[in-house]
N, C-alpha and C positions, 0 to 999 in steps of 0.2 A: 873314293866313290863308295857310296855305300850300297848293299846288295838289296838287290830288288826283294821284295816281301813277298812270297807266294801264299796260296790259300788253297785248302780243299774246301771243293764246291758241296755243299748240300742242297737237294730240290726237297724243300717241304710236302706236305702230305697235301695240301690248298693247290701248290702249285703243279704238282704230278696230275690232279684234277684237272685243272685247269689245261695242263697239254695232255690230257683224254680225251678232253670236250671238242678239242682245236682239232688233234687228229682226226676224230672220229667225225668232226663236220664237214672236212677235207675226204676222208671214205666215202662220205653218202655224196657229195658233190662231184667227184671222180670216181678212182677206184680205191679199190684197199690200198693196196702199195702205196699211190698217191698220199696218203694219211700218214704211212710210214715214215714216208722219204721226207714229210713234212714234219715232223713230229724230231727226226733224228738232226735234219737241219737245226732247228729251234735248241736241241740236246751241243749240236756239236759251238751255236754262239753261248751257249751259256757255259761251257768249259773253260773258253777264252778266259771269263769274270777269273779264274786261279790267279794269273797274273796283271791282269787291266783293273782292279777291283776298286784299286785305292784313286786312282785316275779321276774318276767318278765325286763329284758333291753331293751334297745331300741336296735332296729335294725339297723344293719350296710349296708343291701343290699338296693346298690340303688331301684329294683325296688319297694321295700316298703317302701322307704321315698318318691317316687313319687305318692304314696297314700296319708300319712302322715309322715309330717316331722319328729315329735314325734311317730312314730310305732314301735309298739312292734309286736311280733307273738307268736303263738302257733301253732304246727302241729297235727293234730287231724286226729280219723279212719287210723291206721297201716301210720301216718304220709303221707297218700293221700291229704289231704287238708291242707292249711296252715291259719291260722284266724290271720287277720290283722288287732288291735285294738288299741285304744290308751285313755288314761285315763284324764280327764279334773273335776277337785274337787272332785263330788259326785258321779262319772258316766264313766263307762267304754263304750268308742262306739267305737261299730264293725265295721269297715271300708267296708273287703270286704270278703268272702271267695273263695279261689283261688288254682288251683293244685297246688302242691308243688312244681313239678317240674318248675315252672313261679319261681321261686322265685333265683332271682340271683342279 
């Protein structure tokens, strides 16, 4: 049997934006915390991508090959967000995170 492939996760500088914005819209509609605990959530399914990564196809919707040609996705939190990553050797990176509903 052959050994599972793992990956270190990298969040791109697009996508740390991206879960600022999500946080921070989560702070002003509850409380701070709330933003946090949301924000750490979204941090602890994107850890998972280390070993699920390869699982994953690539994507057929345009507007996520206009991120990366090579992207894959994952919809995360009741499928609200959709995580746009693509895999290069040792290293899964996180393109962007974006409402689901973008995704066509």
């Amino acid at each position: 049997m052959p050994a599972m492939k793992t990956y270190e996760v990298i969040v791109s500088s697009a996508a740390v934006l991206d879960l600022e914005g999500i946080s921070s819209y989560v702070a002003e509609q509850y409380r701070q915390e709330s933003g946090h605990k949301y924000a750490n959530r979204i941090l602890g399914q994107l850890a998972s991508l280390n070993y699920t990564a390869d699982i994953f196809q690539y994507s057929r919707f345009a507007s996520v090959k206009a991120i990366h040609a090579k992207a894959k996705t994952i919809s995360i939190i009741n499928h609200r967000w959709t995580v746009v990553f693509h895999t290069e050797d040792y290293y899964v990176m996180i393109d962007r995170i974006i409402p689901s509903k973008m995704v066509m």
